[in-house]
N, C-alpha and C positions, 0 to 999 in steps of 0.2 A: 596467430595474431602477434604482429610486434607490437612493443610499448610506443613508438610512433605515434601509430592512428589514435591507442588509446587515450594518449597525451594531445592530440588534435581535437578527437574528440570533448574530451571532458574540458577545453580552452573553448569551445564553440558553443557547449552549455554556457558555461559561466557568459558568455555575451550575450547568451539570452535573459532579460532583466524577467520577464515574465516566468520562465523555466524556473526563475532563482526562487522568486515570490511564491510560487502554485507548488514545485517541487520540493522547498527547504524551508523556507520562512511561516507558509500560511500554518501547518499544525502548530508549531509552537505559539506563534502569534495569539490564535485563538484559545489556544489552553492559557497566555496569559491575560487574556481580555476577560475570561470566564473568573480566574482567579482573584482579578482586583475584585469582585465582586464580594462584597463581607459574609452574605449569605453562603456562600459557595463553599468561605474557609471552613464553617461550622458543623460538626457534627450533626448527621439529618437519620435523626431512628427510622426515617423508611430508606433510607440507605444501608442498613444494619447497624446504624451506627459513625459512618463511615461518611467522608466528606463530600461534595461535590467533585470538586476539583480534580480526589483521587480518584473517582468514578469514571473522570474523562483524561486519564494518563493512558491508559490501554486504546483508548477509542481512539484516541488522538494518533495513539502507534500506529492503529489497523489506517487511520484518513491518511498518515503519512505516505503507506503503504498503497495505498488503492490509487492516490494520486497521481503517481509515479508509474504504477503497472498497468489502471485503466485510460489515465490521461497521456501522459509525458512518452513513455515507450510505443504505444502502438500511433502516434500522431505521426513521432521522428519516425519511424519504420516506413510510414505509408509514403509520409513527404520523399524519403530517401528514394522508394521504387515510384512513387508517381513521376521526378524529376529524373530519371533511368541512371541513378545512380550506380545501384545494385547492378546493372547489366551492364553500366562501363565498366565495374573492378573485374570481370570477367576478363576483358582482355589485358589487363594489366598482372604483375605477380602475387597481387592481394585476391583476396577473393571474397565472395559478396558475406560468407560465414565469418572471415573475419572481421566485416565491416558490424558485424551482429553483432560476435562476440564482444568487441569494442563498445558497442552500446551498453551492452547487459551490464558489463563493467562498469562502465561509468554510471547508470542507472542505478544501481548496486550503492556505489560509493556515493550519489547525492542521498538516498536512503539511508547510508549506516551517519551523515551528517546530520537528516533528519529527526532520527530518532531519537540518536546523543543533545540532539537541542531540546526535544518534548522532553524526556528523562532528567538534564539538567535546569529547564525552565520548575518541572515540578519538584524538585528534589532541592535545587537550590532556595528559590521565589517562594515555594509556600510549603516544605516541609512536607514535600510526598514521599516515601519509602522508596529506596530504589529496589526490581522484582526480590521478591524475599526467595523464590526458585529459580538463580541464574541461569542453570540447565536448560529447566524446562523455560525457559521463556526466551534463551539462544532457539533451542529443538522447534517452540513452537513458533516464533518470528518466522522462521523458514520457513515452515513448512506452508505460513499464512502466504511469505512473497512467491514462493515456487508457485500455489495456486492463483493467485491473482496477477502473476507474472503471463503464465500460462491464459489464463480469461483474454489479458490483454494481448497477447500476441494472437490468439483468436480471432480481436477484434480488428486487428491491423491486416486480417486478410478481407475485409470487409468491400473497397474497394477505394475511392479514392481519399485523400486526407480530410478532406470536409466532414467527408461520411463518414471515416473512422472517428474525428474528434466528436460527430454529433450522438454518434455510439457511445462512446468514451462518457458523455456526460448523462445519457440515456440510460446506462448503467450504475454509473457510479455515484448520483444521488437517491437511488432507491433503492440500494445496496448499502449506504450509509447512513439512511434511515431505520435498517434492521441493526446496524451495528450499533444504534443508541445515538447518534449526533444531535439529533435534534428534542430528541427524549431519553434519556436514560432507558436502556431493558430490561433494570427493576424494576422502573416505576412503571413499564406498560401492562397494556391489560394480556391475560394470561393466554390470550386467543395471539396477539399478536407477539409473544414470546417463544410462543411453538413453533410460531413461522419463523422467529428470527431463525430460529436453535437448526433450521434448517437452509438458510442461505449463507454463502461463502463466508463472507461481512461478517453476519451474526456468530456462527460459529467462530470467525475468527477471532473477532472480538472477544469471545468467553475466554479462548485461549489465552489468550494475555493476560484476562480478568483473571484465568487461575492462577498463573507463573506469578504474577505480582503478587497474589496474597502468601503465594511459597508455596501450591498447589501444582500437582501433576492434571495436565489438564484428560475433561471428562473423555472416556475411549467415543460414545459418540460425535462427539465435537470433532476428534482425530477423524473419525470415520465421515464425515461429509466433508471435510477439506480433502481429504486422500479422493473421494468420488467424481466432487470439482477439478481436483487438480488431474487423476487421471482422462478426465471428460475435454479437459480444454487444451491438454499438453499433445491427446491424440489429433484432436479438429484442428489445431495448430497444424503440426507436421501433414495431415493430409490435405489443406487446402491453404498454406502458405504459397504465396507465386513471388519469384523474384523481380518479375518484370511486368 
């Protein structure tokens, strides 16, 4: 892949006002919509102690994250082979895996913008810790984007763009239900905790929830993202179509 396409690329994002908003702006937005909230700053003993706010710095990571792998990546993918993109760079010296590889990248890079804005929104604005285990919260970010990378490239062999966006949002709000969005996964009941502790989302969320307190996160937690991630990287590659 030459820096070219990726540099065409990542100028075609930025034209899109909606891509900027859904992909980069909404998590931090809402992590600081939640924060004006006075209640939210205050230490909450059924949090352990522990704030609102910082409660939703990891979750806000994993919505950054999902946004981008179940929405944004498998939409542009589908648009891409529904308008036979991908089949014209065949006859040209590009080829349809660099036209990918171009995307991942730049999907990559609206992500590491994402993140740095939840992280500086809560670290700046209301005093949330930045992860106390750098390591482990570089190790486990990844390993959340690789599997939800994975899911959505899944989804992008779905069939056409419509369907994949309607995929996209058919997953990705009740997947971020278990990740805690709309409830905290402390405060739920202990029946639907078991289930988070077993969807991508949920798990990945803990992930986070460990690396920020300065925790290696739990080996089962690891062990159902690796399951995901192996589950969706394979159906990927065997039923992705170029054309």
């Amino acid at each position: 892949m030459n820096s070219t396409m990726f540099r065409t690329e990542l100028r075609l994002y930025f034209r899109d006002i909606a891509a900027v908003v859904f992909g980069i702006l909404l998590a931090p937005a809402i992590l600081a919509i939640l924060g004006s909230v006075p209640a939210f700053r205050a230490a909450d003993p059924a949090l352990g102690g522990r704030t609102t706010v910082s409660i939703y710095v990891p979750i806000m990571l994993t919505m950054a994250v999902a946004m981008v792998a179940l929405s944004m990546l498998p939409a542009q993918l589908s648009a891409y082979r529904e308008r036979g993109i991908l089949r014209r760079l065949a006859a040209t010296p590009a080829r349809p895996r660099d036209l990918l590889t171009a995307q991942a990248l730049v999907q990559l890079t609206v992500l590491g913008i994402g993140v740095l804005l939840v992280l500086g929104v809560g670290w700046l604005a209301y005093g949330v810790e930045l992860p106390a285990n750098p390591v482990a919260f570089v190790l486990g970010f990844l390993l959340v984007a690789v599997t939800l990378f994975g899911i959505g490239l899944l989804l992008a062999t779905a069939g056409s763009a419509k369907m994949v966006q309607g995929l996209g949002s058919l997953t990705f709000f009740p997947l971020m239900f278990f990740a805690g969005l709309w409830v905290p996964r402390e405060v739920m009941p202990r029946t639907l905790q078991q289930i988070s502790a077993y969807t991508p989302l949920g798990a990945g969320e803990q992930v986070m929830q460990d690396a920020v307190a300065g925790h290696w996160p739990h080996a089962m937690n690891i062990a159902v993202l690796c399951v995901y991630a192996a589950a969706a990287w394979a159906g990927a590659v065997r039923f992705f179509r170029w054309s």
